[in-house]
KEKE-3310 file (N, C-alpha, C; in steps of 0.2 Angstrom, whole numbers, plus 5000, padded with zeros to 4 digits):
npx = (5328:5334:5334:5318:5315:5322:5317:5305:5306:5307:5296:5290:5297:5293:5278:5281:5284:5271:5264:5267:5268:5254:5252:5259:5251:5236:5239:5243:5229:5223:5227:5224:5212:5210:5215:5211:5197:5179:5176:5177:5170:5172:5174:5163:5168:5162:5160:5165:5158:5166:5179:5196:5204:5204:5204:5213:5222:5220:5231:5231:5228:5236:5246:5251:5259:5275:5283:5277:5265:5267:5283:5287:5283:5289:5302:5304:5303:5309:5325:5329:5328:5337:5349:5349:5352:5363:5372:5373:5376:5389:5395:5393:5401:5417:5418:5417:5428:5440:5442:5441:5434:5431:5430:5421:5401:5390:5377:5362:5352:5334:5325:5320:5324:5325:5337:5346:5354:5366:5367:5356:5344:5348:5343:5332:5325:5329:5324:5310:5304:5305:5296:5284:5284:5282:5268:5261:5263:5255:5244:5239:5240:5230:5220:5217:5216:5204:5192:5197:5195:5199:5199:5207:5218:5215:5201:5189:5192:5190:5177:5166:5157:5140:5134:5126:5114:5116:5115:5124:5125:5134:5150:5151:5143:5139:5142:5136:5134:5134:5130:5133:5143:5148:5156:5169:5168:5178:5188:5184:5182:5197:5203:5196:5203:5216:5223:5234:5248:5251:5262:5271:5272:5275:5285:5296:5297:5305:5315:5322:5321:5332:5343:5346:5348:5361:5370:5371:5373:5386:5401:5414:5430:5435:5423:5417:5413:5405:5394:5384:5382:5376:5364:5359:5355:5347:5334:5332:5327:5316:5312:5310:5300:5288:5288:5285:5273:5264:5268:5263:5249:5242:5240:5240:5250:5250:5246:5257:5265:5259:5261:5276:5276:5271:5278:5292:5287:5285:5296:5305:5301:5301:5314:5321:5313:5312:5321:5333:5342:5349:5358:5358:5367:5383:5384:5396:5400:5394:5397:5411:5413:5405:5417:5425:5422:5421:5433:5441:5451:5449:5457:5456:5447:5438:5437:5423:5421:5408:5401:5399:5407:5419:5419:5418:5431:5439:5437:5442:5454:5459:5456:5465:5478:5475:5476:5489:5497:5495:5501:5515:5519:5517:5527:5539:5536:5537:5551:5561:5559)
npy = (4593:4587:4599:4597:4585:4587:4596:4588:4580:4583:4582:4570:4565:4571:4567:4551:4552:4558:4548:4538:4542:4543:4529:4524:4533:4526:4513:4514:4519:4509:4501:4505:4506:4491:4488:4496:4500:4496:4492:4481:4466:4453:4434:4424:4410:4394:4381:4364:4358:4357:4356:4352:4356:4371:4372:4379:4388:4406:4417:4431:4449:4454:4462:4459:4448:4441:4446:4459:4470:4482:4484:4476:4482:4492:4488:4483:4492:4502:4498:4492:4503:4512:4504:4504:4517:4524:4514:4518:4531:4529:4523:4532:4542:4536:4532:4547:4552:4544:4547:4559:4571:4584:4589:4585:4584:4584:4583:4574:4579:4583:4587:4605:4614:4606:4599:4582:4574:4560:4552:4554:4551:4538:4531:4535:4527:4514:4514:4517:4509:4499:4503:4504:4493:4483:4489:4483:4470:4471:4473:4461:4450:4455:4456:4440:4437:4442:4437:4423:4419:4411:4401:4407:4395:4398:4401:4393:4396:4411:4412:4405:4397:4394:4377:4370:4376:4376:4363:4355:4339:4331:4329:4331:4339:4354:4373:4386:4398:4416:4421:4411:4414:4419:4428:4442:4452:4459:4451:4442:4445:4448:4435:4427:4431:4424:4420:4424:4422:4438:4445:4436:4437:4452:4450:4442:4447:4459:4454:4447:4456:4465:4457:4452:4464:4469:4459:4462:4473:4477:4479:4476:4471:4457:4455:4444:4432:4438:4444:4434:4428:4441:4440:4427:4428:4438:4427:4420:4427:4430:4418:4415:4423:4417:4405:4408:4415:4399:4396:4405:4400:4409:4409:4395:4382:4383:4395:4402:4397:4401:4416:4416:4414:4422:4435:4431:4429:4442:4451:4446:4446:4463:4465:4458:4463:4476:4485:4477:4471:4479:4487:4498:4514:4523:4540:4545:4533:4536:4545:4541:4534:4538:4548:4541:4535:4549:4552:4543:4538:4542:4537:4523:4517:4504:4508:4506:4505:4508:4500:4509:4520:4514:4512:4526:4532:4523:4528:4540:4540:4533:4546:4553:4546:4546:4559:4563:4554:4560:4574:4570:4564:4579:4583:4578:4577:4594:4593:4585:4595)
npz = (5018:5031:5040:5041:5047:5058:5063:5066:5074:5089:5092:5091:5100:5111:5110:5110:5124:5132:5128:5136:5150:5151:5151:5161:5172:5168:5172:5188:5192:5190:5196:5209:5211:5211:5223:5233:5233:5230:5219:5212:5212:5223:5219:5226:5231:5237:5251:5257:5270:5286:5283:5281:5275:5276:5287:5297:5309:5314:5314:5316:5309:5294:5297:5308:5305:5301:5289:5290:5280:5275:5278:5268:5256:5257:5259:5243:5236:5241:5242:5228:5221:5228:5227:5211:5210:5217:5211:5196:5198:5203:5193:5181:5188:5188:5174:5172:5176:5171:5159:5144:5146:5142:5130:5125:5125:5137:5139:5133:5120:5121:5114:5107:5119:5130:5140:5144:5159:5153:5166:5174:5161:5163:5176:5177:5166:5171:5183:5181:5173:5181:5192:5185:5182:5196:5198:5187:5191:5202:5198:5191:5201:5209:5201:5199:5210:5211:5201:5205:5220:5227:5242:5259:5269:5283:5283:5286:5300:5302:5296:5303:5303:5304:5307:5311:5308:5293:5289:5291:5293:5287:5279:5267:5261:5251:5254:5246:5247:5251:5263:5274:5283:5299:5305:5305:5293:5286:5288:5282:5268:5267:5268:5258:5245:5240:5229:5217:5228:5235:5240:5239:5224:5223:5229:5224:5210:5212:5219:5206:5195:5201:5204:5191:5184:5194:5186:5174:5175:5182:5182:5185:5190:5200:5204:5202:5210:5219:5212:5209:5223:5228:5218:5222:5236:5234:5229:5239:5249:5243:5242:5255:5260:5254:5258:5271:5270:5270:5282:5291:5290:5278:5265:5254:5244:5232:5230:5232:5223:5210:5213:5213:5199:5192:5196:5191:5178:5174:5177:5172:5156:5156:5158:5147:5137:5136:5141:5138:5142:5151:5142:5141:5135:5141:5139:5135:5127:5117:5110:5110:5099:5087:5086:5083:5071:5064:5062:5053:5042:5025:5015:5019:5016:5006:4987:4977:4959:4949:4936:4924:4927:4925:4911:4905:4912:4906:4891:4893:4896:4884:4874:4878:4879:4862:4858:4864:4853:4841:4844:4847:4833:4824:4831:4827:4813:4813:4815:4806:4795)
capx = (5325:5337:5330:5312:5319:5324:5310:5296:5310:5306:5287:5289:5300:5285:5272:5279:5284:5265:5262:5271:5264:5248:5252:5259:5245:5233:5242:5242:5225:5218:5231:5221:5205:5210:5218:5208:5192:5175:5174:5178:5168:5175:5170:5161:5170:5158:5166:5162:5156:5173:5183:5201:5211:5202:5202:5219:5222:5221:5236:5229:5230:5243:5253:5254:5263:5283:5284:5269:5264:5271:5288:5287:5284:5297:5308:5304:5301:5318:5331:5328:5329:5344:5354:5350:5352:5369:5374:5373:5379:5396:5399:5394:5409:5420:5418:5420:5437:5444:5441:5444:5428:5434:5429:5415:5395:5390:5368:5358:5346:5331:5320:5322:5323:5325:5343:5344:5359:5366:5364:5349:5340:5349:5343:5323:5323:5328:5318:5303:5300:5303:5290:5281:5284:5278:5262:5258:5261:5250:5236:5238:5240:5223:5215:5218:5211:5195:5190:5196:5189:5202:5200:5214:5217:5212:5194:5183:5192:5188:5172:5162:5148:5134:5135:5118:5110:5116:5111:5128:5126:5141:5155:5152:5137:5142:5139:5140:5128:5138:5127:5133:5149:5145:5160:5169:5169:5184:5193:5183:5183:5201:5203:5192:5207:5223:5225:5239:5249:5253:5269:5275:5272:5280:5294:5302:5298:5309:5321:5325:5325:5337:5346:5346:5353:5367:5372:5371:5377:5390:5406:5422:5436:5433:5414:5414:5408:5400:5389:5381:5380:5371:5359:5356:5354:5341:5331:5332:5324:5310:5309:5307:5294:5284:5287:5282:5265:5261:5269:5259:5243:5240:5242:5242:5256:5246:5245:5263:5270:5260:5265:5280:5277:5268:5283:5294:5285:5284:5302:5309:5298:5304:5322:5323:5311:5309:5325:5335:5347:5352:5363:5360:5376:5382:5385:5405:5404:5391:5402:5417:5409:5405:5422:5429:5421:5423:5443:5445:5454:5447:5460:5458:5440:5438:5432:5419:5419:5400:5405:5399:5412:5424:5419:5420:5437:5445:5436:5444:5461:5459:5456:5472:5485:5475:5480:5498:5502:5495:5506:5520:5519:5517:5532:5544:5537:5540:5560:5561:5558)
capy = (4587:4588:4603:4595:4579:4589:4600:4586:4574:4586:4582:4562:4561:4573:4561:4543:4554:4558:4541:4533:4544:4541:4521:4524:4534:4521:4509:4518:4521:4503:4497:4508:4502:4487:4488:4502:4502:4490:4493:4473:4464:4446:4430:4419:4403:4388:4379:4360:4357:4353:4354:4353:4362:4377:4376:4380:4392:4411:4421:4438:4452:4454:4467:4454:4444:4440:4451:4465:4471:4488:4482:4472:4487:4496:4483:4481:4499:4506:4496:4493:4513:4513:4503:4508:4526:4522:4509:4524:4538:4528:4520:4537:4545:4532:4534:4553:4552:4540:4549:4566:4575:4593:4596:4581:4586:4581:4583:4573:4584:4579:4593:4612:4617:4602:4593:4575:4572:4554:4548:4555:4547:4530:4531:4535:4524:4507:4515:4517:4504:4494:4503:4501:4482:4483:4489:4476:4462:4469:4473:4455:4449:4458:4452:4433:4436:4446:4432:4415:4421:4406:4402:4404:4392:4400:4403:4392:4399:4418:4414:4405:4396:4390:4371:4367:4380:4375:4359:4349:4334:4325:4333:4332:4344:4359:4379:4391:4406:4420:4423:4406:4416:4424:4432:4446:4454:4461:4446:4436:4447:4445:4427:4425:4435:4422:4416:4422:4427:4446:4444:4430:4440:4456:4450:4438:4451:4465:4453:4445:4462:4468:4452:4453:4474:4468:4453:4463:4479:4478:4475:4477:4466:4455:4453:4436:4428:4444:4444:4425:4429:4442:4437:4420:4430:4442:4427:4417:4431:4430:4411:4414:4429:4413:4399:4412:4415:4395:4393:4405:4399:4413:4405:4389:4380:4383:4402:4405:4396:4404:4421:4417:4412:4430:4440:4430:4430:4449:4455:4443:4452:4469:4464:4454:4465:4483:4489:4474:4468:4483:4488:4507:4517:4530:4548:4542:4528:4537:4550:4539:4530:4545:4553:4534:4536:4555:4553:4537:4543:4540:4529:4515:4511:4501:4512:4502:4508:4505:4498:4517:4526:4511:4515:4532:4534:4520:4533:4549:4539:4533:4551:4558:4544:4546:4568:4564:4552:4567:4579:4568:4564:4584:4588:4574:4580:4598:4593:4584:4600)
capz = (5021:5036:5046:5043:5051:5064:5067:5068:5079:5097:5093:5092:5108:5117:5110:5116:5132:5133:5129:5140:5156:5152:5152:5169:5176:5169:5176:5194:5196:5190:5204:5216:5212:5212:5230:5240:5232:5232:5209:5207:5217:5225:5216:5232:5232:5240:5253:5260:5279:5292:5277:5284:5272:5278:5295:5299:5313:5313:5318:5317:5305:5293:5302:5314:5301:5303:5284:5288:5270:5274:5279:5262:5253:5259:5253:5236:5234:5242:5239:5221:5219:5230:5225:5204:5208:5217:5205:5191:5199:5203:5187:5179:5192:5187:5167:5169:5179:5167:5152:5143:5143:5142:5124:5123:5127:5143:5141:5130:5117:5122:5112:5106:5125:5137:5139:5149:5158:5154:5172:5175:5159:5161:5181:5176:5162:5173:5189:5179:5170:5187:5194:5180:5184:5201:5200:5183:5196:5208:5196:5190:5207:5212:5194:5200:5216:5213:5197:5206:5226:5234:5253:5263:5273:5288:5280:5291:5305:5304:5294:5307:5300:5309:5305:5313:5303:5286:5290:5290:5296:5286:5278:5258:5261:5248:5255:5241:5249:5254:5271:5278:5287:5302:5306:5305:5285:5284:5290:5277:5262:5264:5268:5250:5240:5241:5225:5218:5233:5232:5244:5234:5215:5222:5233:5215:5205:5216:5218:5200:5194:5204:5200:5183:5185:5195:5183:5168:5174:5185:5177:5189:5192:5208:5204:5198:5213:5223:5211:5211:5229:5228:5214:5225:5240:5235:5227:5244:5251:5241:5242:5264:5260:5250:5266:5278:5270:5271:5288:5293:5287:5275:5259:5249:5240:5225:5229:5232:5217:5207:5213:5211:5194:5190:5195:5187:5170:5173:5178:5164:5151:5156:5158:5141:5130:5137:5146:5131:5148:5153:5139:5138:5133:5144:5132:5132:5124:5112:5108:5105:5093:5083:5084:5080:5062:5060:5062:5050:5035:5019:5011:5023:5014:4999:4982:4973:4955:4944:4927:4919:4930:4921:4905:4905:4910:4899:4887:4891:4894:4876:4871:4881:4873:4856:4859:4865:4849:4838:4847:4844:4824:4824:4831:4823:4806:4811:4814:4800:4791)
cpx = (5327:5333:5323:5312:5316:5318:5302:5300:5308:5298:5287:5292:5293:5279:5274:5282:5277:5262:5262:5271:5257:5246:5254:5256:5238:5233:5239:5236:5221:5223:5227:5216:5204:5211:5213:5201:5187:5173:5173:5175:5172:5171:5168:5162:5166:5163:5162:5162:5162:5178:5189:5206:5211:5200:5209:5218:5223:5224:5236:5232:5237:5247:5256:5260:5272:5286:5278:5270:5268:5281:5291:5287:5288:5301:5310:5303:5307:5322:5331:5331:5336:5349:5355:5352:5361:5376:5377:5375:5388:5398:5399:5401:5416:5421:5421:5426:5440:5444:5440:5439:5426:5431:5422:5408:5395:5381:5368:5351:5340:5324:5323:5323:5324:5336:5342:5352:5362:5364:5360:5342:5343:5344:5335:5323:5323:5322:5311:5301:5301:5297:5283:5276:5278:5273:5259:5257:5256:5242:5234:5237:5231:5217:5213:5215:5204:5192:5192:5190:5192:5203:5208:5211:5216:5203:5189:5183:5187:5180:5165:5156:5144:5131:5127:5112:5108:5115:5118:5131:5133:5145:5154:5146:5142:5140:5144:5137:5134:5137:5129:5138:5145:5150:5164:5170:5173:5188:5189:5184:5193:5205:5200:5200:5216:5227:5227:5242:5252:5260:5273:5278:5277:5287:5300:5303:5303:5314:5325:5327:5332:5344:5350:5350:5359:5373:5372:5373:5386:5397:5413:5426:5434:5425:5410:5409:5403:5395:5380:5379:5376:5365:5354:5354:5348:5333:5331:5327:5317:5308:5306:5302:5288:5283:5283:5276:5262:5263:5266:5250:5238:5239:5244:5247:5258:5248:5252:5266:5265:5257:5269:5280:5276:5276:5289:5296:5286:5291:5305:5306:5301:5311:5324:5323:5310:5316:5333:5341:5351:5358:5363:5367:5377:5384:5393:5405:5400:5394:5409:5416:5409:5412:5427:5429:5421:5431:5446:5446:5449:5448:5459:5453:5440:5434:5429:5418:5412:5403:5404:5404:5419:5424:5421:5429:5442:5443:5440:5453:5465:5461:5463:5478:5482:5479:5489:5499:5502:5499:5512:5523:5520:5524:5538:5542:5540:5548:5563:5563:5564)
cpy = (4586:4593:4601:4589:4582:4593:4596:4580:4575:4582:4574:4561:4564:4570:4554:4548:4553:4553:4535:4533:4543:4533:4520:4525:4529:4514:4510:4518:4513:4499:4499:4507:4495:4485:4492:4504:4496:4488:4487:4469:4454:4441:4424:4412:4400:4384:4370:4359:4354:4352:4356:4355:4370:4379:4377:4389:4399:4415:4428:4441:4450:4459:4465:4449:4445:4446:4454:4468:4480:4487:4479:4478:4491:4493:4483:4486:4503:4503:4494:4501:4513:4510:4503:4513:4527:4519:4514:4527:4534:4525:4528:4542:4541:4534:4543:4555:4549:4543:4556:4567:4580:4594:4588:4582:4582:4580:4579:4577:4581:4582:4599:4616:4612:4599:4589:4576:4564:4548:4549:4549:4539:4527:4532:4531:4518:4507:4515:4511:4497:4496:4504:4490:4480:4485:4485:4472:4466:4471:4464:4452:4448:4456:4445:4432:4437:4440:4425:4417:4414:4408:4402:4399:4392:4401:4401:4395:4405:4418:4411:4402:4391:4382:4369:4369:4379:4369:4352:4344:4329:4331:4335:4336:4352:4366:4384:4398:4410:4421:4415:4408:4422:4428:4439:4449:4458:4455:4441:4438:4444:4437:4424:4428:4433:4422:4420:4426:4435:4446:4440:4434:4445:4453:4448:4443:4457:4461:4451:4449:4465:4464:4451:4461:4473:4463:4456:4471:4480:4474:4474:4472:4464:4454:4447:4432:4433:4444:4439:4427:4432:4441:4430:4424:4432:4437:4422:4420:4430:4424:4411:4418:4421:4409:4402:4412:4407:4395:4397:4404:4403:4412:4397:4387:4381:4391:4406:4403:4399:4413:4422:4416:4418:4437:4438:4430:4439:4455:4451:4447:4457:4469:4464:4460:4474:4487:4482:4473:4472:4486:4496:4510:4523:4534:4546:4540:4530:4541:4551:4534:4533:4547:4546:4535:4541:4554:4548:4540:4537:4536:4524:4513:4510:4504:4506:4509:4504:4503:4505:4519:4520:4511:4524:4535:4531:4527:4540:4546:4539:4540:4555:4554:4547:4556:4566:4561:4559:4572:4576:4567:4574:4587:4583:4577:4588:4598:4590:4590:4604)
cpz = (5028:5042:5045:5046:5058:5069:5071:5074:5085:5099:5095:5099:5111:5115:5116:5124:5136:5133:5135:5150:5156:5152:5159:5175:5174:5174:5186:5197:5195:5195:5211:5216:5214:5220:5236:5239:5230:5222:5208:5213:5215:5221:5222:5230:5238:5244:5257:5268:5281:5284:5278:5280:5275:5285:5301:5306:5309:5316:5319:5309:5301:5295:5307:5312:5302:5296:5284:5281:5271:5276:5271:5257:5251:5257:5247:5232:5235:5240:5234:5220:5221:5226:5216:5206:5210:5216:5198:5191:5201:5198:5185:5182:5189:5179:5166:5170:5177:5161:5153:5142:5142:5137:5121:5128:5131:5146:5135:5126:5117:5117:5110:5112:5131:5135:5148:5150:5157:5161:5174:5169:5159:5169:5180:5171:5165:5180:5187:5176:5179:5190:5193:5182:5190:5200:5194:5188:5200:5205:5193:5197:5210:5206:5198:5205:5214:5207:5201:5215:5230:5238:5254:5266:5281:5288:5285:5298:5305:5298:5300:5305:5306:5307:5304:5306:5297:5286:5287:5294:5294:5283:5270:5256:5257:5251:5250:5243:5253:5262:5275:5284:5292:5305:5304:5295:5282:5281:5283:5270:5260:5263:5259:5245:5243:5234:5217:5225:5230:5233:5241:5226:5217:5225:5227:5211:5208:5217:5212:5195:5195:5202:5194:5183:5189:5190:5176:5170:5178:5182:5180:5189:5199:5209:5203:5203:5217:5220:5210:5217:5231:5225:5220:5231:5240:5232:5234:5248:5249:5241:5249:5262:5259:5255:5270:5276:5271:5276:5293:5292:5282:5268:5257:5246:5235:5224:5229:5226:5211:5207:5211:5202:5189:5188:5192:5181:5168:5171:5171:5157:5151:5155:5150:5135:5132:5137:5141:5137:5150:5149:5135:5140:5138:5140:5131:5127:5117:5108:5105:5099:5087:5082:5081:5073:5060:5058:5057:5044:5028:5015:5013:5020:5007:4995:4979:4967:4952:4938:4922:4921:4925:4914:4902:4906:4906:4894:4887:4894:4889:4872:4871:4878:4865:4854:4859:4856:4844:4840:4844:4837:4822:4824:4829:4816:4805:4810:4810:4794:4791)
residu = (UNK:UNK:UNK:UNK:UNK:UNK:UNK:UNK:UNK:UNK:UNK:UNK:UNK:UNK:UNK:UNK:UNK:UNK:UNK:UNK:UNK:UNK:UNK:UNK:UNK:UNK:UNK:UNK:UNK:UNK:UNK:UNK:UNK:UNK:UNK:UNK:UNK:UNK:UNK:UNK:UNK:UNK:UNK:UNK:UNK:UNK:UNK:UNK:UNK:UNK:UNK:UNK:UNK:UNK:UNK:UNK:UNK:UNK:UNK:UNK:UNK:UNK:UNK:UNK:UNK:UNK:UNK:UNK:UNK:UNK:UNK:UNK:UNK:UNK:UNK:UNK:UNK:UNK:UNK:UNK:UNK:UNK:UNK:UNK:UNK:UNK:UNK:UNK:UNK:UNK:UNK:UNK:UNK:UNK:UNK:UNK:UNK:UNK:UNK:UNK:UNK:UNK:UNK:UNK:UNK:UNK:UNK:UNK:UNK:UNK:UNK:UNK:UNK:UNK:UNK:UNK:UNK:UNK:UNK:UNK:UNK:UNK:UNK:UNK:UNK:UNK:UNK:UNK:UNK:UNK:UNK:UNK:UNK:UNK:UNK:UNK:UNK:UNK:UNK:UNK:UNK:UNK:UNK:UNK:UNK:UNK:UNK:UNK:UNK:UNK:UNK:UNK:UNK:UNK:UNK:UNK:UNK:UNK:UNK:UNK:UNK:UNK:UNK:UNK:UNK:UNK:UNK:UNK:UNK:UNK:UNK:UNK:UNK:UNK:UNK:UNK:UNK:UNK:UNK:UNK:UNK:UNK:UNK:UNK:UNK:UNK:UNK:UNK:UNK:UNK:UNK:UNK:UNK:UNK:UNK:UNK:UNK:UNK:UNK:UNK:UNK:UNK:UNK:UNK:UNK:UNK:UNK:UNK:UNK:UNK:UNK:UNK:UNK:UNK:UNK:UNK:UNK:UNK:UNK:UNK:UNK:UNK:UNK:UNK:UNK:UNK:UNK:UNK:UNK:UNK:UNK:UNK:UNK:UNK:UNK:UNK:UNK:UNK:UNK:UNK:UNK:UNK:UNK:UNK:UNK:UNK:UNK:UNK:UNK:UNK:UNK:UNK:UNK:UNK:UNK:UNK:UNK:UNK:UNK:UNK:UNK:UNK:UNK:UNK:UNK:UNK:UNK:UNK:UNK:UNK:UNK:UNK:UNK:UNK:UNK:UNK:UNK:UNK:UNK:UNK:UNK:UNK:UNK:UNK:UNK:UNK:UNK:UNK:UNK:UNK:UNK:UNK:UNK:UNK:UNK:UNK:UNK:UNK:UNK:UNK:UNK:UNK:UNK:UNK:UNK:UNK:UNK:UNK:UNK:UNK:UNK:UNK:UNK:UNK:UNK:UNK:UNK:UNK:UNK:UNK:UNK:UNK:UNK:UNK:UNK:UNK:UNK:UNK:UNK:UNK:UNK:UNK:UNK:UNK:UNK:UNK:UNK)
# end
């Protein structure tokens, strides 16, 4: 029963592996359709004539932006990595120089043919499911856009309508026809796709993560307040990312809080229920655990006898006094004689 255990065990890791890459590359490409391709068409939100939410100025592109999307990227996409991969590799240096690991395994068997080192699989299991994380939020993100089709509030700016044309003499004249905008169609497709903010969803989500990874991993002496600081630190960041898109006029109040509400919901899921607060073991501690309960001697556990195993041997005690008294009547009679 053991070597068939053992022989169909390799198969089940190479499934959910297989499983688990093909949820990543789905993932992946429906983030890329959703970002870099016309698949999901915009939902045309209707807007009312001189309607002053939406006629906020136009500060240019966002690259022009004080957080360009590529800068923002870079963010939430390196230091996250960095600081897990460097996070892992010195605790794992730390745990090996502290302890005796001369005659204890040092890979994880991962299969008939593959071994995992502990820092390696502790270091792609938190990295992935973050990046994992990150592009959930940005397919949600891009979901929430392309289905609601909220104005920025630059909208009337860079869309330009011809007031005359549409025939708006007062202001509660409704225009829901897409051809009412004469400007440029770049600038309005994305003016139409605020709601949630993106930069709001990712930045929480990259920073609570990382938050939650330092606060639940980091265990040193001297941490106690370093790590509050950092935690509040890295969610401040993300609170200014969210100001900055209304005070530049790119986003809503509405749109920022709930982005932030997106990555929040997201990184908290993964944290809680995926990755269980970051409480994977490194091979030491698995190791001495195992050799805690091979070494424990026998005596020390309480025997529990069944009441048959209590019958039986009163019975075969009973037999052995009833033999000795025979023995003894035996040999008093023979000295007698």
């Amino acid at each position: 029963m053991a070597p068939e255990r053992q022989h169909r065990r390799p198969w089940l890791i190479y499934s959910f592996i297989f499983v688990e890459l093909v949820i990543m590359a789905g993932t992946v490409m429906l983030a890329y359709y959703f970002e870099y391709t016309d698949t999901f068409n915009v939902h045309v939100q209707g807007f009312f004539c001189y309607d002053s939410s939406y006629t906020k100025p136009y500060l240019g592109p966002e690259e022009s932006s004080a957080v360009p999307p590529a800068l923002l990227y870079a963010v939430v996409a390196g230091i996250p990595t960095l600081v897990i991969t460097v996070t892992e590799s010195v605790m794992f240096l730390l745990q090996y120089t502290s302890k005796d690991f001369d005659t204890r395994e040092k890979t994880v068997v991962t299969g008939d043919c593959c071994y995992l080192n502990p820092l390696v699989r502790r270091t792609v299991r938190f990295l992935g499911v973050y990046i994992f994380g990150l592009f959930t939020t940005d397919i949600f993100v891009n979901a929430g856009q392309v289905v609601t089709g909220n104005l920025a509030p630059h909208f009337l700016t860079v869309c330009k309508p011809n007031y005359t044309a549409l025939g708006c003499q007062h202001t509660l004249r409704f225009i829901s026809h897409q051809e009412a905008c004469t400007g440029s169609e770049e600038d309005i497709l994305r003016a139409r796709k605020t709601f949630p903010s993106k930069e709001a969803a990712l930045s929480v989500y990259a920073a609570l993560y990382l938050a939650m990874y330092i606060s639940c991993t980091v265990k040193a002496k001297g941490t106690r307040l370093a790590k509050p600081v950092l935690s509040l630190g890295l969610m401040c960041l993300a609170f200014l990312t969210g100001l900055n898109r209304v005070a530049e006029y790119r986003n809503h109040w509405a749109d920022v809080i709930a982005g932030f509400i997106v990555g929040v919901a997201i990184a908290t899921f993964l944290v809680v229920c995926v990755v269980h607060n970051f409480k994977g073991k490194l091979l030491l501690n698995e190791t001495l655990e195992k050799d805690t309960l091979s070494s424990a001697p026998m005596t020390s556990l309480p025997r529990v006898e069944s009441p048959l195993q209590k019958y039986i041997a009163s019975q075969i005690w009973g037999a052995d006094r009833g033999y000795m008294a025979v023995e003894q009547d035996c040999q008093e009679s023979h000295r007698l004689r």
